[in-house]
TORDO-251442 format. One line per 10 residues: number of its first residue (from 1); their letters; for each residue z, y, x negated of C-alpha. Coordinates in nm, 4 decimals, always signed. Layout:
// residues N
NUM) a) Z,Y,X  ...
This chain:
// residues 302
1) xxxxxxxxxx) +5.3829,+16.0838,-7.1950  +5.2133,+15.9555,-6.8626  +5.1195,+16.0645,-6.5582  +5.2281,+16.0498,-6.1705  +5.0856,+15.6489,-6.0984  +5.2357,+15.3371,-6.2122  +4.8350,+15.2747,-6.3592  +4.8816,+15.3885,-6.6860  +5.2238,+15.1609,-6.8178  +5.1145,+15.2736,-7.1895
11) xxxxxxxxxx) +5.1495,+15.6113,-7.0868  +5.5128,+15.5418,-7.0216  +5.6762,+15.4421,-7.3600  +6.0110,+15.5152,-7.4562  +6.2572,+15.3916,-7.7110  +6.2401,+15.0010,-7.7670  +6.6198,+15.0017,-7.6352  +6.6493,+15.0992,-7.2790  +6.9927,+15.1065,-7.3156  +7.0104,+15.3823,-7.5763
21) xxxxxxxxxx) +6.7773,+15.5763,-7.4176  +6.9106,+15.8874,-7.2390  +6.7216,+15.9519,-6.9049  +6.7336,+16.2510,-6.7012  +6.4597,+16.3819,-6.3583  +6.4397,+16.7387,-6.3798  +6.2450,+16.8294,-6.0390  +6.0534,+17.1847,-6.0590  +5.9122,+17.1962,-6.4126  +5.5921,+17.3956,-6.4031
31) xxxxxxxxxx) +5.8006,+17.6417,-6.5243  +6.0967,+17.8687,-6.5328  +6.4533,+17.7045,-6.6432  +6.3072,+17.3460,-6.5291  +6.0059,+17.3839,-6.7758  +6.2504,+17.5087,-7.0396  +6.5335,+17.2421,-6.9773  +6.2371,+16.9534,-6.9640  +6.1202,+17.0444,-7.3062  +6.4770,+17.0976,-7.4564
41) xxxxxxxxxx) +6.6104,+16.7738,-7.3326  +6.3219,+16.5905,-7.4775  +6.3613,+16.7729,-7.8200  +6.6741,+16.5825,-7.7945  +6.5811,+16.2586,-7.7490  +6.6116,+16.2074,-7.3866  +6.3341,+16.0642,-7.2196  +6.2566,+16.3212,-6.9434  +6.1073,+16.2602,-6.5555  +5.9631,+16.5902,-6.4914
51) xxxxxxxxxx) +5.8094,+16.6635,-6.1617  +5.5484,+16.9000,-6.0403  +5.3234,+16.9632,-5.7575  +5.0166,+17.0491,-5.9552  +4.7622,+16.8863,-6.1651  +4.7040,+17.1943,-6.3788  +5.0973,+17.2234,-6.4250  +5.1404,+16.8298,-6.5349  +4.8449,+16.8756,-6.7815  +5.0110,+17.2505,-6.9164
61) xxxxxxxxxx) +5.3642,+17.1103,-6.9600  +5.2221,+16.7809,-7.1766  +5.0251,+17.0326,-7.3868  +5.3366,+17.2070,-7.4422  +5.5357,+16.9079,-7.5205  +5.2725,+16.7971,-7.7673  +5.2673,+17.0912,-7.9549  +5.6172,+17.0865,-7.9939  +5.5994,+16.7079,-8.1323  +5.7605,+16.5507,-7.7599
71) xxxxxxxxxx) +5.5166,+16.4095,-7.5237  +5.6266,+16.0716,-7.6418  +5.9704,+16.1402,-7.4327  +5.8012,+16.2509,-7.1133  +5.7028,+16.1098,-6.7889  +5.5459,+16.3753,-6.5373  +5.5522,+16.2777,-6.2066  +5.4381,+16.4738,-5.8426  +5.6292,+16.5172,-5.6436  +5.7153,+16.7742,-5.3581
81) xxxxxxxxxx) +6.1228,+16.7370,-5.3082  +6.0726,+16.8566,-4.9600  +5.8772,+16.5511,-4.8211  +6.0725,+16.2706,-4.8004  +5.8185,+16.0009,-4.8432  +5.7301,+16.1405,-5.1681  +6.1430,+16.1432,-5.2817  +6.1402,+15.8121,-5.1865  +5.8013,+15.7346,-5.3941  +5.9762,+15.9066,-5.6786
91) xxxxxxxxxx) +6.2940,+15.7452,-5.6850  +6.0791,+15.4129,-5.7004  +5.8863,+15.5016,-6.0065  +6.1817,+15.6548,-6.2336  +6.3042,+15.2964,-6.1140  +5.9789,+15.0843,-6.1907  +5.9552,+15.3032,-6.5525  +6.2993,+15.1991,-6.6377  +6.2921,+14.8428,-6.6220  +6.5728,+14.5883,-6.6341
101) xxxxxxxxxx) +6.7694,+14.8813,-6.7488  +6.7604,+15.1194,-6.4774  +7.0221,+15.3587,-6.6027  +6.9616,+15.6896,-6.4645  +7.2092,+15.9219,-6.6883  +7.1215,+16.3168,-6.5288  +6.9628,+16.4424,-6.2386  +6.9084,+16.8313,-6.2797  +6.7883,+16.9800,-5.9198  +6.5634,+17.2875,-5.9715
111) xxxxxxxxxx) +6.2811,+17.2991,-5.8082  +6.3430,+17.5830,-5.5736  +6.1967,+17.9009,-5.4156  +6.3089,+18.2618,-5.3308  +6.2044,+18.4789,-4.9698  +6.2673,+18.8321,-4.9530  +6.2911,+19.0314,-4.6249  +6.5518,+19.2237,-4.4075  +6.6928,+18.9658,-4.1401  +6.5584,+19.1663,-3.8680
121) xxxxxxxxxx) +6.2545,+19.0793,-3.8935  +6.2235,+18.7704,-4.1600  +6.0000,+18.4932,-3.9750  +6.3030,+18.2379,-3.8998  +6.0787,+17.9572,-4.0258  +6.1207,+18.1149,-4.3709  +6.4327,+18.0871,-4.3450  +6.4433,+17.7685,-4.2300  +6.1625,+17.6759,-4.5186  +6.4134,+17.9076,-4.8014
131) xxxxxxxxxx) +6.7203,+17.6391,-4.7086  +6.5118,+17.3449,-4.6561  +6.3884,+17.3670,-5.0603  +6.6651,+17.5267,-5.1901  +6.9599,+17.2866,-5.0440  +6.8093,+17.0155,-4.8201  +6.5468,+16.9222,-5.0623  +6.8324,+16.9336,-5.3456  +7.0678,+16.6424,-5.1676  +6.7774,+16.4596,-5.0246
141) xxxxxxxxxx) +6.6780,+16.4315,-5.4430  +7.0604,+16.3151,-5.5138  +7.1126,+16.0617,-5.2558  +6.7425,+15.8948,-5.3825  +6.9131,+15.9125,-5.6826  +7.2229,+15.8329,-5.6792  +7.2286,+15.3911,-5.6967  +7.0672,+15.4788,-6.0577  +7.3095,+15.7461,-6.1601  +7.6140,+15.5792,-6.0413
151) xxxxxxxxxx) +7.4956,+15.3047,-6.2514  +7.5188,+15.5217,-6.5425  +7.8412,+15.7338,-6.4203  +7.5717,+16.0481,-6.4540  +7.5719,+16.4041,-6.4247  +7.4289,+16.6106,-6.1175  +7.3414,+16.9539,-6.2330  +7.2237,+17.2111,-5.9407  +7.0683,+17.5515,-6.0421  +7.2266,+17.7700,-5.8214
161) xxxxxxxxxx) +7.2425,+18.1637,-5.8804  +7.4964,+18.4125,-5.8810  +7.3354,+18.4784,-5.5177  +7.5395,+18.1998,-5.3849  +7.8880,+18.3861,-5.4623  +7.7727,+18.7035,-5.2745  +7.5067,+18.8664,-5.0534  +7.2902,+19.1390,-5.0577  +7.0266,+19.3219,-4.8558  +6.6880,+19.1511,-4.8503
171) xxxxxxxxxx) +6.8020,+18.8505,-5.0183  +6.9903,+18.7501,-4.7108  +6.7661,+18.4081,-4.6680  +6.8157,+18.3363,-5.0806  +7.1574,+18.3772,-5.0779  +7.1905,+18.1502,-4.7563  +7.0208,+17.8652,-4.9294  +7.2466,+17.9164,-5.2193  +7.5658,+17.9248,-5.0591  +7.4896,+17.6108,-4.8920
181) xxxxxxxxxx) +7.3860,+17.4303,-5.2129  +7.7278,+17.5330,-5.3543  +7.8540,+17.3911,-5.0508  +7.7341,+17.0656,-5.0870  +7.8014,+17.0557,-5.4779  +8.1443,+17.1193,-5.4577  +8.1467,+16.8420,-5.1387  +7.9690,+16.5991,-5.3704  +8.1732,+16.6831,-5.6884  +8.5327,+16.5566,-5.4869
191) xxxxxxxxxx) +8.3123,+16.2443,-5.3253  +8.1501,+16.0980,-5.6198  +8.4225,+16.1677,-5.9044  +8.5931,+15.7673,-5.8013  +8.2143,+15.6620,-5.9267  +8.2452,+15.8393,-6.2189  +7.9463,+16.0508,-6.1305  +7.9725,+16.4373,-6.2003  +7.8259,+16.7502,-6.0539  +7.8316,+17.1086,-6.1739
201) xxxxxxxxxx) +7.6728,+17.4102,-6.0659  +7.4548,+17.6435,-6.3186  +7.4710,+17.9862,-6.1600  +7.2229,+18.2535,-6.3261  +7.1564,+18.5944,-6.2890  +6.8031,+18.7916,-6.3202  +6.5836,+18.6444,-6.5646  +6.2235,+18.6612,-6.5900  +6.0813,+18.3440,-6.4948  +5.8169,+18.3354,-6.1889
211) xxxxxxxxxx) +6.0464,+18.3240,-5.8769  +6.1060,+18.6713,-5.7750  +5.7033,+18.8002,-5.8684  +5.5868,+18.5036,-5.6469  +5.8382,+18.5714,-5.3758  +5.6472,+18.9540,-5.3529  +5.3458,+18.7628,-5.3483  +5.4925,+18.5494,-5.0667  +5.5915,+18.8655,-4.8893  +5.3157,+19.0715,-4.8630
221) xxxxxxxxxx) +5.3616,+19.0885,-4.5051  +5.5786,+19.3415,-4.5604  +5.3320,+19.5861,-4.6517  +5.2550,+19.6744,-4.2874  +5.6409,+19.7183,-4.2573  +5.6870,+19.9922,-4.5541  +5.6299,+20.2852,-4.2869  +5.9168,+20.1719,-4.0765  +6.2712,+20.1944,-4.0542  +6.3308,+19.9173,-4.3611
231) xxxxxxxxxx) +6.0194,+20.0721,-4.5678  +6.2696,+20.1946,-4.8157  +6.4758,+19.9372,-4.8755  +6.1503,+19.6538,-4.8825  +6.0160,+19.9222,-5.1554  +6.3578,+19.9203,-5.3449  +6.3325,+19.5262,-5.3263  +6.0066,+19.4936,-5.4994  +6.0923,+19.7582,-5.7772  +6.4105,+19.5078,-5.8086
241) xxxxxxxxxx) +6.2286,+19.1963,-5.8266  +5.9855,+19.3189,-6.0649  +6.2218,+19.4421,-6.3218  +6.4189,+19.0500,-6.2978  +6.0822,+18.9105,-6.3393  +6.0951,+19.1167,-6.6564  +6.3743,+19.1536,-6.8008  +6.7188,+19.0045,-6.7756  +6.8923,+18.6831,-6.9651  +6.6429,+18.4911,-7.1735
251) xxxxxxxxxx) +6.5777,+18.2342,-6.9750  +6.6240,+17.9414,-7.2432  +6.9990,+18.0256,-7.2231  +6.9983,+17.7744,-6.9301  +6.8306,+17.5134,-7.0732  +7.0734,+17.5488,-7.3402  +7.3767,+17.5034,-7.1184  +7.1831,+17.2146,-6.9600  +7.1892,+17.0568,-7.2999  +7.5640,+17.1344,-7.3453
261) xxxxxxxxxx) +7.6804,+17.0343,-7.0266  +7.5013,+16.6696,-7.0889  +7.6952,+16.6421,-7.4165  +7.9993,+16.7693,-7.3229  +8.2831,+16.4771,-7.2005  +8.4463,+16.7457,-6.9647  +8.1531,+16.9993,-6.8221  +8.3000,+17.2730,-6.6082  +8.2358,+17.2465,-6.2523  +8.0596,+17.5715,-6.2549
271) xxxxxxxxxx) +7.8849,+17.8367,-6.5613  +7.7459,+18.1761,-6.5050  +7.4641,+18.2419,-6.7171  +7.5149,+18.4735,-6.8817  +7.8409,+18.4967,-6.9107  +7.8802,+18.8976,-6.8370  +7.7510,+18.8298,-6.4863  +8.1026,+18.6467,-6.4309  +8.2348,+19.0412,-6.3646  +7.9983,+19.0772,-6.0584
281) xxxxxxxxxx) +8.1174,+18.7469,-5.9203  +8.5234,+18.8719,-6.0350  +8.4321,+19.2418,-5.8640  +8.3026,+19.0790,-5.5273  +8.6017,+18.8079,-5.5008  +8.9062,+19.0765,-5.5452  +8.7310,+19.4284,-5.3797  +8.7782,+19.4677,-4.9792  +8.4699,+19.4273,-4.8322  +8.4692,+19.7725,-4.7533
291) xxxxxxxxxx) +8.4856,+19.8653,-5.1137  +8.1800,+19.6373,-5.1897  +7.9847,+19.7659,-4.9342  +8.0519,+20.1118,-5.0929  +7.9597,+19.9529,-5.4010  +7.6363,+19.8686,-5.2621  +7.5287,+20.2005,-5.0694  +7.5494,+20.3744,-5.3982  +7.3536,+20.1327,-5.6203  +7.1298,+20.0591,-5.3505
301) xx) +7.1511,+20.4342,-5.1654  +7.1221,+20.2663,-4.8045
């Protein structure tokens, strides 16, 4: 295990043959399907780059990696994905830490964030900040990245959500981000496949992991709007976002098809997680729009 400097080399040991060692920077692992994916990979040998923005998080995730017998495969860097200096700091150090061999064989793009509002009256710089982290960030991350994984003929995996196949009130700003990241995956899957370098999309529905409780958080601006014309429907959100944060898919399902799409020798170019959340996406593609937005007044009764 090691920490975010190039000070501490003996904090950086992996397998005495560089070659053989699988290497993979997961960005956003203080917790959620990063955290989870970080500790699975390195329960399978692969010697993980696992960013965070936090002290406390990089000290939490390499107590949890000791106690489940890993630390030895880590390396948990800082890094926030937005600032470009700092991508271009980290893309240096997974370089420095790998040596002569600087095989980069998976990026996984997490790190992300979730804003909740009606359009109307969402601050635009949220929006601006919700697509900036959730798409920007994400290809800013894979062209730092990609001299190393094209070295390797790598994998790209982007955590999506099912948000980026369809829209829905409040989540307006989320679902933008998303559609654009599916956007530029499916651009980068055609452009890098004569390198040999893959890229799939993970798309998940509601689990609970901390994104939709810290978007409320994030939103409590919206408290002074609850006796207005949207008071309803921001009141419906937050009963919505608690239950995901909840219940829903366990969230170790997607570190699970993390792991499988890195060992497969033909990954899909996209997975729902789970799998039953495949109807939603079905229902959306073949009903008129009018039908969906009939579908929606009644769920939603707006």
């Amino acid at each position: 295990m090691s920490s975010d400097t190039s000070n501490h080399p003996e904090a950086t040991t992996q397998a005495s043959d560089k070659t053989e060692q699988k290497n993979i920077v997961i960005t956003g692992c203080s917790s959620g399907f990063g955290r989870l994916s970080a500790l699975e990979m390195a329960r399978r040998g692969w010697h993980v780059f696992a960013t965070v923005r936090k002290t406390a998080d990089q000290e939490d995730l390499l107590a949890e990696a000791t106690r489940q017998g890993c630390a030895s495969q880590f390396t948990v860097l800082f890094c926030d994905i937005t600032d470009e200096q700092q991508v271009s700091t980290l893309a240096q150090q997974v370089q420095e830490h790998l040596g002569t061999h600087p095989h980069l064989h998976a990026l996984l793009n997490n790190a992300g964030t979730a804003y909740g509002a009606p359009l109307e009256i969402l601050p635009i710089q949220d929006l601006r900040a919700q697509i900036e982290v959730n798409a920007i960030a994400h290809l800013a991350v894979t062209q730092a990245f990609l001299p190393l994984l094209k070295l390797a003929h790598g994998t790209i995996i982007n955590i999506s959500s099912i948000a980026g196949r369809f829209s829905s009130p409040i989540t307006g700003a989320y679902s933008a981000s998303k559609y654009a990241l599916e956007a530029l995956s499916d651009a980068l899957r055609f452009e890098l496949r004569p390198f040999g370098v893959r890229v799939v999309l993970i798309e998940p529905a509601s689990s609970p992991t901390d994104i939709w409780e810290t978007s409320i958080e994030r939103s409590r601006w919206l408290d002074s709007h609850k006796g207005g014309s949207y008071g309803k429907l921001i009141n419906l959100f937050e009963k919505l976002a608690v239950r995901s944060s909840r219940k829903g898919f366990p969230p170790q399902l997607v570190a699970d098809t993390v792991a499988r799409i890195l060992e497969s020798e033909k990954p899909r170019a996209r997975y729902v997680i789970p799998r039953s959340a495949s109807a939603l996406i079905l229902a959306r593609r073949l009903l008129p729009d009018s039908a969906w937005d009939f579908v929606l007044h009644r769920v939603l009764r707006w």
